[in-house]
Predicted model as a PDB file, atoms N, CA, C, CB and O in Angstrom, pLDDT in the B-factor column:
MODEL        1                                                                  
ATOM      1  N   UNK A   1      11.716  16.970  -3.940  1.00 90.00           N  
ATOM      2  CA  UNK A   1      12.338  15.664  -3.983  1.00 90.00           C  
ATOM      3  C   UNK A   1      13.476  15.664  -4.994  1.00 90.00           C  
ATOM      4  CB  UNK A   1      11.305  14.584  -4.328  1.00 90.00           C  
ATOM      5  O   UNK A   1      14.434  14.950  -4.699  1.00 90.00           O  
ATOM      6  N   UNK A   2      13.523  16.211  -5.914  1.00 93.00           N  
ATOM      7  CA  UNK A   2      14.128  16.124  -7.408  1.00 93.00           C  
ATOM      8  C   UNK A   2      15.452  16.668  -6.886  1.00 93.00           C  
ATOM      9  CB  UNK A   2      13.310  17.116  -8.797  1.00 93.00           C  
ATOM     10  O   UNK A   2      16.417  16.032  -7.310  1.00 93.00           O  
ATOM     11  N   UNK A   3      15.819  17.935  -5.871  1.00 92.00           N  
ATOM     12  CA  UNK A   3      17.019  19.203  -5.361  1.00 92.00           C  
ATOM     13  C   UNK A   3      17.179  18.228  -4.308  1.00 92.00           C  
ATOM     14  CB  UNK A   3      16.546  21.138  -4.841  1.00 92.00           C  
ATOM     15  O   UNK A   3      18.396  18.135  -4.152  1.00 92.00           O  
ATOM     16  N   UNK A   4      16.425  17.232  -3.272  1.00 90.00           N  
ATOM     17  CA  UNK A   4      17.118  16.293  -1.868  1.00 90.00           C  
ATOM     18  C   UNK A   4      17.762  15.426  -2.899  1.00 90.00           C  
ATOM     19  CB  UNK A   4      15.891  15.286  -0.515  1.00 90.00           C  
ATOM     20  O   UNK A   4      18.979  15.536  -2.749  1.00 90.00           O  
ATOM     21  N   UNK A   5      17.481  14.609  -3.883  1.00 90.00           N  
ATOM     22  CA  UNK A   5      17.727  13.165  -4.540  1.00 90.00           C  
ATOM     23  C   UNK A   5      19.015  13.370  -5.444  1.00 90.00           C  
ATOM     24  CB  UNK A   5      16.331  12.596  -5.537  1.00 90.00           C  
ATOM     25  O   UNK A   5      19.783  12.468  -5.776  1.00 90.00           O  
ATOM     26  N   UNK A   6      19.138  14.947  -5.846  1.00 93.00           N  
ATOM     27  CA  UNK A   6      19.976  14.908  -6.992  1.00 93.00           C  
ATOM     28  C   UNK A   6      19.552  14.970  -8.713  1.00 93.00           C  
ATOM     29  CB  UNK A   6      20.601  13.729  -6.734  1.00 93.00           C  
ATOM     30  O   UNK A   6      20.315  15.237  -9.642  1.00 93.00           O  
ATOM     31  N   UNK A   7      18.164  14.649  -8.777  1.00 95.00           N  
ATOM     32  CA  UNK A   7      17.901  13.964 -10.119  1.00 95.00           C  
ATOM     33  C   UNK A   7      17.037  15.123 -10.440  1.00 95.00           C  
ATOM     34  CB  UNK A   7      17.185  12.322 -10.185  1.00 95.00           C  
ATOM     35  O   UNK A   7      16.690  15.922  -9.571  1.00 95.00           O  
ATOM     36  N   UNK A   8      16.728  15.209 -11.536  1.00 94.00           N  
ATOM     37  CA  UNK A   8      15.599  16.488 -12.312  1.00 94.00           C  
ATOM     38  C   UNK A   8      14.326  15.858 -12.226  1.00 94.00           C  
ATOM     39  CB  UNK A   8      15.866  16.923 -14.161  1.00 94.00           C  
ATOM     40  O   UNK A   8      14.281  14.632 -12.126  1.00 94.00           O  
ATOM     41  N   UNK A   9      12.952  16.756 -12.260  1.00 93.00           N  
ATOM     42  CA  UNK A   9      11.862  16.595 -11.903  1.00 93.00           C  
ATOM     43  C   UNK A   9      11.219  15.388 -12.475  1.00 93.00           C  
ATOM     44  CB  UNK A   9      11.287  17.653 -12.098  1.00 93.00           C  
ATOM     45  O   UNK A   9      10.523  14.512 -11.960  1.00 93.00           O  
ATOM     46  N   UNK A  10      11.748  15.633 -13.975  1.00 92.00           N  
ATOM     47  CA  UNK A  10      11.335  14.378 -15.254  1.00 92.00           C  
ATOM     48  C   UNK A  10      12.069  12.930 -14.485  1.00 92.00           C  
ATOM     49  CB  UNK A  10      12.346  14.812 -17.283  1.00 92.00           C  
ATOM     50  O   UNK A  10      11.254  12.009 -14.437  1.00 92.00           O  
ATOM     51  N   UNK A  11      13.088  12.672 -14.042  1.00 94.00           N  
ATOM     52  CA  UNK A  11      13.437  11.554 -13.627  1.00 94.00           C  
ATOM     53  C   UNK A  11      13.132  11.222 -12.779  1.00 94.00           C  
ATOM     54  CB  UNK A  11      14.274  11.345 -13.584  1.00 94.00           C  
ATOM     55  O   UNK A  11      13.308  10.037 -12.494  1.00 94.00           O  
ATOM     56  N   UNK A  12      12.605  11.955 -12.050  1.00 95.00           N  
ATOM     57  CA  UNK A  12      11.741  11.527 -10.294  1.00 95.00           C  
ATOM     58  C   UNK A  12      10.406  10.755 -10.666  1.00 95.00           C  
ATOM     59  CB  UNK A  12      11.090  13.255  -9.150  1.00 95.00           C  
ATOM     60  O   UNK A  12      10.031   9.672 -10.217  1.00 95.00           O  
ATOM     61  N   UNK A  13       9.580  11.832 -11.889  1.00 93.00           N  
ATOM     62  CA  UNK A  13       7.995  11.212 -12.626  1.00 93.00           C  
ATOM     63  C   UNK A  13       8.381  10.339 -12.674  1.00 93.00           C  
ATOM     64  CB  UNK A  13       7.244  11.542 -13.965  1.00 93.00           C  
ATOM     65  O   UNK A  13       8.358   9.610 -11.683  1.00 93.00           O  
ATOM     66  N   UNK A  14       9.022   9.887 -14.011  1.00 93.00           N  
ATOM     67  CA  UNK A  14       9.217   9.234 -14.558  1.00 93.00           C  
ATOM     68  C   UNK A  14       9.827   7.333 -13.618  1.00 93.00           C  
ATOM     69  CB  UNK A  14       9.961  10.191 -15.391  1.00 93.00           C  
ATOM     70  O   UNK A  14       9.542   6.154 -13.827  1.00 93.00           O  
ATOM     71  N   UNK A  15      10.795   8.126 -12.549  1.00 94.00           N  
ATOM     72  CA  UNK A  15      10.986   6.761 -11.795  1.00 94.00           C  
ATOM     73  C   UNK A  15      10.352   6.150 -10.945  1.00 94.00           C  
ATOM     74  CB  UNK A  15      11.846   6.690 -11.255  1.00 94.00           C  
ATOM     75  O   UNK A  15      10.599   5.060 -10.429  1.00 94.00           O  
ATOM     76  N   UNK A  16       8.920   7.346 -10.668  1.00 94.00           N  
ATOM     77  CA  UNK A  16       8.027   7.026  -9.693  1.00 94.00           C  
ATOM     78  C   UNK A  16       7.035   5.989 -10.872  1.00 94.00           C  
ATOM     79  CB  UNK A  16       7.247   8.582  -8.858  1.00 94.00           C  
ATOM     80  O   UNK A  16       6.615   4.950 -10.361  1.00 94.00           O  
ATOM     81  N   UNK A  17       6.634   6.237 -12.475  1.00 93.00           N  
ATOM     82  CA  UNK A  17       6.163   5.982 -13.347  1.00 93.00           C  
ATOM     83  C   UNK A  17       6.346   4.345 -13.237  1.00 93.00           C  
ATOM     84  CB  UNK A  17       6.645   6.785 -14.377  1.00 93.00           C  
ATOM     85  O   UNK A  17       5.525   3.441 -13.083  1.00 93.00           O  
ATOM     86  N   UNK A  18       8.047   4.361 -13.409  1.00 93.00           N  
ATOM     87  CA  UNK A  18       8.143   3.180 -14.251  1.00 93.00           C  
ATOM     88  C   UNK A  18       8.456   2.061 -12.611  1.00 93.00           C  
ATOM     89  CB  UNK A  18       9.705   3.359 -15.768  1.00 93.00           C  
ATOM     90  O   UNK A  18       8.615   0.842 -12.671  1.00 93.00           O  
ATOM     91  N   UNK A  19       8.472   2.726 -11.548  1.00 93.00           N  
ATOM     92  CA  UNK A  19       8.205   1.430 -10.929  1.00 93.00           C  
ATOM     93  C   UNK A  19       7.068   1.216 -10.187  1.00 93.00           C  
ATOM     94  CB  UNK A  19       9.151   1.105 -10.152  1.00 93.00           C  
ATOM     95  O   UNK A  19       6.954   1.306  -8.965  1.00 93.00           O  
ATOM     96  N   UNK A  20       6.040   0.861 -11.192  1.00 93.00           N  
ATOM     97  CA  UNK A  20       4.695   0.832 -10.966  1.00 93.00           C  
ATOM     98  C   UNK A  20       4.649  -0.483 -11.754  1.00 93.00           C  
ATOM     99  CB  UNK A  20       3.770   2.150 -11.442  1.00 93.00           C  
ATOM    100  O   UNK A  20       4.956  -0.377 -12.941  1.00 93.00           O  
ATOM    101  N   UNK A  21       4.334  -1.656 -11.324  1.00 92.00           N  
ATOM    102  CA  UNK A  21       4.039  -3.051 -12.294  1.00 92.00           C  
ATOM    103  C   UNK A  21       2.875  -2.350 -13.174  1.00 92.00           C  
ATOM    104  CB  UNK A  21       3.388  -4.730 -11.303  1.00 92.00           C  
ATOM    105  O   UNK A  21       3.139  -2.444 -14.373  1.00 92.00           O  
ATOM    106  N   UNK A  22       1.588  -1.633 -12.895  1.00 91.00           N  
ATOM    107  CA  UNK A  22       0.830  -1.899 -13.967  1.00 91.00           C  
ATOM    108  C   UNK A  22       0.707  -0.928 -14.983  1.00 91.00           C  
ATOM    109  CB  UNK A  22      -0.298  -2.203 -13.579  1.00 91.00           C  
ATOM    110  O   UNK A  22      -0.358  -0.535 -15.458  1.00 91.00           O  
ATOM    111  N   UNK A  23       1.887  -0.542 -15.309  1.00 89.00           N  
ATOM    112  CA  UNK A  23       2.252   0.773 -16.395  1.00 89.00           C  
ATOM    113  C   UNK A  23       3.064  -0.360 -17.086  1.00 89.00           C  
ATOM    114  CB  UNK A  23       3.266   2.499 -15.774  1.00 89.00           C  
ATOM    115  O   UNK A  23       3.871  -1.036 -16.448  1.00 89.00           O  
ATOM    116  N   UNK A  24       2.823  -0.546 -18.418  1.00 86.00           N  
ATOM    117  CA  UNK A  24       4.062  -1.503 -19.159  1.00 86.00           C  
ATOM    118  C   UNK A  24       4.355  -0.812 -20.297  1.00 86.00           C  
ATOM    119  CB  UNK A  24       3.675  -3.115 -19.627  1.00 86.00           C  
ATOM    120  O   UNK A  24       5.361  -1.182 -20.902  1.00 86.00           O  
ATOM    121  N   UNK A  25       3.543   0.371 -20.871  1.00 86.00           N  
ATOM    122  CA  UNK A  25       3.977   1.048 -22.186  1.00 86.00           C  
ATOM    123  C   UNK A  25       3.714   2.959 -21.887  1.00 86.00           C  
ATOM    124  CB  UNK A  25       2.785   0.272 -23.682  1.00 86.00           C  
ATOM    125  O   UNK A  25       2.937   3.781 -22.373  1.00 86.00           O  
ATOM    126  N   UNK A  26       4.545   3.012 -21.103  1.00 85.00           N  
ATOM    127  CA  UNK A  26       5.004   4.794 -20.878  1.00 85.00           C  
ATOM    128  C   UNK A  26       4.837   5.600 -22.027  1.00 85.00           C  
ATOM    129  CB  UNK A  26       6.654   5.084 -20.519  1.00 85.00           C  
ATOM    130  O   UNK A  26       5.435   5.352 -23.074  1.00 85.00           O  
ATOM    131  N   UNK A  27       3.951   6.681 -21.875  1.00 88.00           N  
ATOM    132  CA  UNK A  27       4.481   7.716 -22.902  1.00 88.00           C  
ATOM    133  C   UNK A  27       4.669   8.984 -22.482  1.00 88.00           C  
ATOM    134  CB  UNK A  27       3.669   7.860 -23.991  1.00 88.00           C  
ATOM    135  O   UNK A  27       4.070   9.681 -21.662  1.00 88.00           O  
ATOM    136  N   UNK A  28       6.089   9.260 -23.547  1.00 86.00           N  
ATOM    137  CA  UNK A  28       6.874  10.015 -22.528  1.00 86.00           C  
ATOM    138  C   UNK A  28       6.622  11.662 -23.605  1.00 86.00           C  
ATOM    139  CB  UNK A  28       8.908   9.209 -22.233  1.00 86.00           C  
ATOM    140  O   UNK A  28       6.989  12.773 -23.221  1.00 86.00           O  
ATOM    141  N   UNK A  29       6.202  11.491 -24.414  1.00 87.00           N  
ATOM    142  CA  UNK A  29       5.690  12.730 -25.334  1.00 87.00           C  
ATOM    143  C   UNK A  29       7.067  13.548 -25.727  1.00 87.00           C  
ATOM    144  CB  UNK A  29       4.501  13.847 -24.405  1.00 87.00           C  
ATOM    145  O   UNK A  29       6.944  14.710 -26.114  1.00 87.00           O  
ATOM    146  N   UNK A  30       8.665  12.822 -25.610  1.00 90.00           N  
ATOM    147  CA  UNK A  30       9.661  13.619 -26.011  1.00 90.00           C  
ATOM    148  C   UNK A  30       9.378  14.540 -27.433  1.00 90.00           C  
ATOM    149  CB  UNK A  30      10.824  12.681 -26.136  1.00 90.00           C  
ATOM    150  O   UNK A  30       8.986  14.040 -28.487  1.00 90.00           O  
ATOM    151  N   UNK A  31       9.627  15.803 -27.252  1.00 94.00           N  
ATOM    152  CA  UNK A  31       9.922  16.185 -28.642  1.00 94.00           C  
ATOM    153  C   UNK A  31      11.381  17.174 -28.933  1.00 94.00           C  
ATOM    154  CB  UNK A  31       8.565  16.999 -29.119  1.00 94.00           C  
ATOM    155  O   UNK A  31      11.698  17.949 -29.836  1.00 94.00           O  
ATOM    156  N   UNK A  32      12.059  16.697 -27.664  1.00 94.00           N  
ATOM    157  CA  UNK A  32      13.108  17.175 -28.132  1.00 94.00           C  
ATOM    158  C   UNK A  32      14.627  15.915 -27.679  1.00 94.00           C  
ATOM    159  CB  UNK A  32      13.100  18.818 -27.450  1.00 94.00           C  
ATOM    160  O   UNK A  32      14.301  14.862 -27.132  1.00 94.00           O  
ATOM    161  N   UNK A  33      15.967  16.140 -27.931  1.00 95.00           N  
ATOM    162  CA  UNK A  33      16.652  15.002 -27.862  1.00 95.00           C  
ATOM    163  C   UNK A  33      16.572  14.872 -26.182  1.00 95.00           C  
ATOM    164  CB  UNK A  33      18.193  15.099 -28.625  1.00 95.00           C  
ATOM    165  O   UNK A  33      16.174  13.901 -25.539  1.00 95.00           O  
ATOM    166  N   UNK A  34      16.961  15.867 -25.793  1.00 93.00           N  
ATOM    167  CA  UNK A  34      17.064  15.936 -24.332  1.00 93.00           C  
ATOM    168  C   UNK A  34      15.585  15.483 -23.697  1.00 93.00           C  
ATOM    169  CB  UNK A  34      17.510  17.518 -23.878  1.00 93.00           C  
ATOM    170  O   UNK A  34      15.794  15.449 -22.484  1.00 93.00           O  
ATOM    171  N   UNK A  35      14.577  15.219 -23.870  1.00 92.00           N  
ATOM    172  CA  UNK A  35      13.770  14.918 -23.283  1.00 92.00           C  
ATOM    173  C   UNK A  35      13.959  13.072 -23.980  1.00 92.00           C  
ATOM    174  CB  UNK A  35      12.456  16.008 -23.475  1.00 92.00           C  
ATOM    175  O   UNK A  35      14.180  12.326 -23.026  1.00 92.00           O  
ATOM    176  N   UNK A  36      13.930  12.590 -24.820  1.00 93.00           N  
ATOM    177  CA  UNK A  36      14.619  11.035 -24.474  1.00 93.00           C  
ATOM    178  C   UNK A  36      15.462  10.999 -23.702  1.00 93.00           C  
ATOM    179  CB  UNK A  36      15.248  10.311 -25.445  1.00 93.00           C  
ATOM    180  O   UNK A  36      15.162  10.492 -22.621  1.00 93.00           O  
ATOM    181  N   UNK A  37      16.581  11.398 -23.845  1.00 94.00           N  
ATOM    182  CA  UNK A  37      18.139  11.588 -23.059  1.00 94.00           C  
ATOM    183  C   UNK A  37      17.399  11.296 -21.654  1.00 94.00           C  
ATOM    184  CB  UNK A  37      19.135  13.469 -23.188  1.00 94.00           C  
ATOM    185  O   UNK A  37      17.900  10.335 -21.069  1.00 94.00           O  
ATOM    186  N   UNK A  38      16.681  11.703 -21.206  1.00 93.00           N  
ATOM    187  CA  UNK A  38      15.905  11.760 -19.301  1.00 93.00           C  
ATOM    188  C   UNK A  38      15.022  10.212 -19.343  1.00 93.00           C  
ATOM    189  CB  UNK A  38      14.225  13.629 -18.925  1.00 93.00           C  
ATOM    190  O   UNK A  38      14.984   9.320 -18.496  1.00 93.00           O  
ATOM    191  N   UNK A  39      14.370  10.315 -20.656  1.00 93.00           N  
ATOM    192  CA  UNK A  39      13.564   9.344 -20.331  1.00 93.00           C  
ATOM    193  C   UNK A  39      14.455   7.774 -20.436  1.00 93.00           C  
ATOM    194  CB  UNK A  39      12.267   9.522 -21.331  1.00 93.00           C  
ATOM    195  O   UNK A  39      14.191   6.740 -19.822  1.00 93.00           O  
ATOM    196  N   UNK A  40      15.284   7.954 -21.174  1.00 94.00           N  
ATOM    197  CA  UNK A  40      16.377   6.607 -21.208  1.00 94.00           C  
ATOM    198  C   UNK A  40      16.667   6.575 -19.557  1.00 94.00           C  
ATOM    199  CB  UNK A  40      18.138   6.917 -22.328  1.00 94.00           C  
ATOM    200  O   UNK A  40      16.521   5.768 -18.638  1.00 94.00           O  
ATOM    201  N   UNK A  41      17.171   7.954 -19.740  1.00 94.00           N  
ATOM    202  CA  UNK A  41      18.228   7.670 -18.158  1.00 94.00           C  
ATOM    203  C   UNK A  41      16.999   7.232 -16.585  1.00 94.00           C  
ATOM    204  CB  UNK A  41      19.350   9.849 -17.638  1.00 94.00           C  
ATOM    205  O   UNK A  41      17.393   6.691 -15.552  1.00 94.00           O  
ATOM    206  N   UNK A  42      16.156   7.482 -16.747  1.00 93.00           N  
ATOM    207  CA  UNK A  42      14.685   7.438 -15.978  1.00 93.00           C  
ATOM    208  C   UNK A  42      14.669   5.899 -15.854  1.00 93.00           C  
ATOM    209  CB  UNK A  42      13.172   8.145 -16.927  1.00 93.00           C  
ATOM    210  O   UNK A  42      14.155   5.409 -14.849  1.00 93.00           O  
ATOM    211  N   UNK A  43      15.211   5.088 -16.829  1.00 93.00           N  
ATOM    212  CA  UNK A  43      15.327   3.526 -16.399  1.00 93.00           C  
ATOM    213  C   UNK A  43      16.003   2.928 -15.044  1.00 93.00           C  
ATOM    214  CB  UNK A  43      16.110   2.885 -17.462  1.00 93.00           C  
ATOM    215  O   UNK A  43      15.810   1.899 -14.396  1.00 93.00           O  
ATOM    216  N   UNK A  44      17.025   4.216 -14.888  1.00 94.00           N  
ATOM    217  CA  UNK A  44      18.135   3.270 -14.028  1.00 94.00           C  
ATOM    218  C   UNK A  44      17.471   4.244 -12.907  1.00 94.00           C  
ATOM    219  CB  UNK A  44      20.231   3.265 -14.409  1.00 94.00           C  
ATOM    220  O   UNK A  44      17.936   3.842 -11.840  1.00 94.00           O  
ATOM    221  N   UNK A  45      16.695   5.220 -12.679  1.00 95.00           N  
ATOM    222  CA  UNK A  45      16.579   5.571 -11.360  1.00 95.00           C  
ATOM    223  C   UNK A  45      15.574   4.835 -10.392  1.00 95.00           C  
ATOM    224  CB  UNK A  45      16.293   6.877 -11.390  1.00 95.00           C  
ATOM    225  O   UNK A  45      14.379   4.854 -10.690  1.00 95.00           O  
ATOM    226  N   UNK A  46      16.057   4.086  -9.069  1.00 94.00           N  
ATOM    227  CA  UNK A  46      14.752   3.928  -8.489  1.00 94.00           C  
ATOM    228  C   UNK A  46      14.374   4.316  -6.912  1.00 94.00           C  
ATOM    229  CB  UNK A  46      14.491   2.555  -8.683  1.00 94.00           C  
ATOM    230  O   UNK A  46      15.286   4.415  -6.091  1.00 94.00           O  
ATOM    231  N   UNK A  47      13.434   4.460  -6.653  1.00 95.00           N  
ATOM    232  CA  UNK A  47      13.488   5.716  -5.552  1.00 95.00           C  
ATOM    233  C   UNK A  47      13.252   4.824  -4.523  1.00 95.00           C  
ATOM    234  CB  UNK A  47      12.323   7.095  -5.628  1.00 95.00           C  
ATOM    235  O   UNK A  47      12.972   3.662  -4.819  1.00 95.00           O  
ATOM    236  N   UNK A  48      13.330   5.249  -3.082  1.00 94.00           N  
ATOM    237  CA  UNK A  48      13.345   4.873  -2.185  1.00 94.00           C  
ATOM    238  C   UNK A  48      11.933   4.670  -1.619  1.00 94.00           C  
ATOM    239  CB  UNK A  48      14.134   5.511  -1.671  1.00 94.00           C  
ATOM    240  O   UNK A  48      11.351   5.742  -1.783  1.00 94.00           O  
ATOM    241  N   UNK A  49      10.772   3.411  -0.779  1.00 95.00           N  
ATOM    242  CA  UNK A  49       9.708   2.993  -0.331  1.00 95.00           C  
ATOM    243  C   UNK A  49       9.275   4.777   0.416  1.00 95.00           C  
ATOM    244  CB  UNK A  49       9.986   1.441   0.732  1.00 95.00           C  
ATOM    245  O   UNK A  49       8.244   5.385   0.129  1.00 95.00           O  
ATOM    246  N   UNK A  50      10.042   5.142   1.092  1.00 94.00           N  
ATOM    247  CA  UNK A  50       9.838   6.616   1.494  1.00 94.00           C  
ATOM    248  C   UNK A  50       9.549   7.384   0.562  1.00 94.00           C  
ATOM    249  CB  UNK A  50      10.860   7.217   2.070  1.00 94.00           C  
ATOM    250  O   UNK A  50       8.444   7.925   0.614  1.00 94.00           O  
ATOM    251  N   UNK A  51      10.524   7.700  -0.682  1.00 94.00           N  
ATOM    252  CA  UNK A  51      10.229   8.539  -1.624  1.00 94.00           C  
ATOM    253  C   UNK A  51       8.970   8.207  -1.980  1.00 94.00           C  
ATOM    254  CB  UNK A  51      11.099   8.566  -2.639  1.00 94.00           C  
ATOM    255  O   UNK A  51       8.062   8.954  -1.614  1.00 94.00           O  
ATOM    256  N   UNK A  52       8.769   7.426  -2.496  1.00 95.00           N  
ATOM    257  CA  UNK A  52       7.347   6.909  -3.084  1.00 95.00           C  
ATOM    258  C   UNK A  52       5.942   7.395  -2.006  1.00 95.00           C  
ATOM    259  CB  UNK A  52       7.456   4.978  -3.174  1.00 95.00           C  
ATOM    260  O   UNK A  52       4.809   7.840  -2.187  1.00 95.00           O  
ATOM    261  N   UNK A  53       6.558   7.117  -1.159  1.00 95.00           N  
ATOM    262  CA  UNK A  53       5.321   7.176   0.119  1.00 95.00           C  
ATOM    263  C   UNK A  53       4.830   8.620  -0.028  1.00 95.00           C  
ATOM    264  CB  UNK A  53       5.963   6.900   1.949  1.00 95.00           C  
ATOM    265  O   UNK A  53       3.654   8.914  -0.242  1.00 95.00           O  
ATOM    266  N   UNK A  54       5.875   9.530   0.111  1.00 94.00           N  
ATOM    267  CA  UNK A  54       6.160  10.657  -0.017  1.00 94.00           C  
ATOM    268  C   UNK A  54       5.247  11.702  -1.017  1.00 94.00           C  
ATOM    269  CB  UNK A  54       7.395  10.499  -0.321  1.00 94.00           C  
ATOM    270  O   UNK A  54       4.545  12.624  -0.603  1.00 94.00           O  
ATOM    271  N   UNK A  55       5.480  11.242  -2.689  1.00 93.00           N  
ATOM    272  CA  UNK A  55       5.003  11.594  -3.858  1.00 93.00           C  
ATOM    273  C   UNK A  55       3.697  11.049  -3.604  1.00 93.00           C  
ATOM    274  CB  UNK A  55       5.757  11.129  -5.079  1.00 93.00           C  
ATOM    275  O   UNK A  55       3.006  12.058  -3.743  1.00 93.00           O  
ATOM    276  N   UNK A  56       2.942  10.154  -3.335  1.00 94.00           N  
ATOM    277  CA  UNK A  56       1.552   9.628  -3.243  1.00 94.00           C  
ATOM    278  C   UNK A  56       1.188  10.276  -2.427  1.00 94.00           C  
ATOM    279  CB  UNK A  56       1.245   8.337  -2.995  1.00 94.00           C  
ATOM    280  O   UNK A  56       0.206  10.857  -2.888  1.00 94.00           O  
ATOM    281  N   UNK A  57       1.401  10.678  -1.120  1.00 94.00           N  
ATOM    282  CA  UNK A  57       0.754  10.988  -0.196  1.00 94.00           C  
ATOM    283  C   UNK A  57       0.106  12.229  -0.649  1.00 94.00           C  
ATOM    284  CB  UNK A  57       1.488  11.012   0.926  1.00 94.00           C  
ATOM    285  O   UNK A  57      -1.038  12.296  -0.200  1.00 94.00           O  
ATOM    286  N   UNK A  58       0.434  13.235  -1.381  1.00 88.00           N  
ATOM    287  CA  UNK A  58       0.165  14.399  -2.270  1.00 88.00           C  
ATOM    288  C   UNK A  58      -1.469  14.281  -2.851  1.00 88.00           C  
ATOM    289  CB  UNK A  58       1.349  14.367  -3.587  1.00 88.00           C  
ATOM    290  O   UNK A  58      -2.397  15.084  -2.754  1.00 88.00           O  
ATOM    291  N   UNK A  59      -1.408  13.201  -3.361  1.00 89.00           N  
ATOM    292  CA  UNK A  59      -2.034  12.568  -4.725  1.00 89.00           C  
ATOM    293  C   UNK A  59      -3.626  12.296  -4.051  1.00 89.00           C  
ATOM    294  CB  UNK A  59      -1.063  10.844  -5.376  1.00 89.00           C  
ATOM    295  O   UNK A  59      -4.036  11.640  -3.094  1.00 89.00           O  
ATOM    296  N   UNK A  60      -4.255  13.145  -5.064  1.00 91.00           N  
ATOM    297  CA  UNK A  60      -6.151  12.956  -4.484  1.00 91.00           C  
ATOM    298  C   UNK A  60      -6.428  12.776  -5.599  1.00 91.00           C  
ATOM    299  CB  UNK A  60      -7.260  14.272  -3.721  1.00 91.00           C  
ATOM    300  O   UNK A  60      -6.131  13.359  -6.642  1.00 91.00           O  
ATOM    301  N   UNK A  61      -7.239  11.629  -5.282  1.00 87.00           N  
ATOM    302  CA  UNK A  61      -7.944  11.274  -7.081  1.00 87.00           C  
ATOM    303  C   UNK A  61      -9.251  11.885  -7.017  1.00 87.00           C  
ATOM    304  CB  UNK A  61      -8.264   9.346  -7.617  1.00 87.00           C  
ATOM    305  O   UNK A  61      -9.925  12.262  -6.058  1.00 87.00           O  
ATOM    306  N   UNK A  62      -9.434  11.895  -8.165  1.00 89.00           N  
ATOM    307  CA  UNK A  62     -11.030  12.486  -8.554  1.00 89.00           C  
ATOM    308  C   UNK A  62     -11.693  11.938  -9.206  1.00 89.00           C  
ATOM    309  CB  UNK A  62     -11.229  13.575  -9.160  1.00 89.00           C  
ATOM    310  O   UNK A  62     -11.171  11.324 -10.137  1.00 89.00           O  
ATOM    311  N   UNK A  63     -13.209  11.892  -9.032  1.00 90.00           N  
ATOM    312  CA  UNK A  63     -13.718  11.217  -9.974  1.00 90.00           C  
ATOM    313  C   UNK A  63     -13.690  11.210 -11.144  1.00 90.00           C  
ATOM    314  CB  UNK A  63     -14.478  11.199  -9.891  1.00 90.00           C  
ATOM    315  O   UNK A  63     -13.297  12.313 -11.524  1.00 90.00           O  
ATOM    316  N   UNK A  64     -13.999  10.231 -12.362  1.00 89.00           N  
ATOM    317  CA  UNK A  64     -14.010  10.121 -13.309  1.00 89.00           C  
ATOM    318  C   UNK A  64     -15.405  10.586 -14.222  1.00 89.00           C  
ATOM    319  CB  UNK A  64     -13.576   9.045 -13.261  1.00 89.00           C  
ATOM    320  O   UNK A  64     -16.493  10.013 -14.285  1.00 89.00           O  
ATOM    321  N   UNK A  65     -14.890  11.987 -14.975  1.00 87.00           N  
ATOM    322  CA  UNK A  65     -15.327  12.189 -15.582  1.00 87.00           C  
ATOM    323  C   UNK A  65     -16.187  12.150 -17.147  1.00 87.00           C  
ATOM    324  CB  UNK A  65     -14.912  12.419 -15.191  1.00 87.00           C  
ATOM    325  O   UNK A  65     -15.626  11.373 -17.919  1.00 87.00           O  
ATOM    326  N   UNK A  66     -17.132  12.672 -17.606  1.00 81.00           N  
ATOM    327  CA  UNK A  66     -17.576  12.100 -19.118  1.00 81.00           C  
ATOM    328  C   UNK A  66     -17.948  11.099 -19.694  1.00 81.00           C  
ATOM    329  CB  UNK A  66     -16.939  12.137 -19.800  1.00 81.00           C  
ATOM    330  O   UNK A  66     -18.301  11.119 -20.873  1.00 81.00           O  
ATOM    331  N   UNK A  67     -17.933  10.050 -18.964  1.00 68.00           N  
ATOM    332  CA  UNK A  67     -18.424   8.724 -18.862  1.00 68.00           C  
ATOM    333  C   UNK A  67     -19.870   8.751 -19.117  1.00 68.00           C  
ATOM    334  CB  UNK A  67     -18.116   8.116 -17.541  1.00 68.00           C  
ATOM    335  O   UNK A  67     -20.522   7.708 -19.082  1.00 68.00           O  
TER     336      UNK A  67                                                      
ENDMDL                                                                          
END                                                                             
């Protein structure tokens, strides 16, 4: 998705991340400048109902462990 869209892997997470209503405080674990630099720019990306469809469809949850 990141090489069709144009954008690097971190801005794809990250835009799949932040347009999620019930995420309101992201952590983005930067420890270097360039990894803010993505996560700033990660604001203005937003992906397409397809893209999204796309990245989830992947996605198998598992149970919750240690509980």
């Amino acid at each position: 998705m990141a090489a069709r869209t144009g954008l690097s892997r971190a801005k794809v997470a990250l835009g799949w991340m932040l347009g999620k209503p019930y995420i309101t405080s992201p952590i983005i674990g930067a420890t270097k400048l360039q990894h803010l630099e993505e996560a700033v720019a990660a604001t203005e990306v937003t992906l397409a109902a397809e893209d999204v469809k796309a990245l989830e469809e992947l996605y198998r949850p598992k149970p919750v462990a240690g509980i």
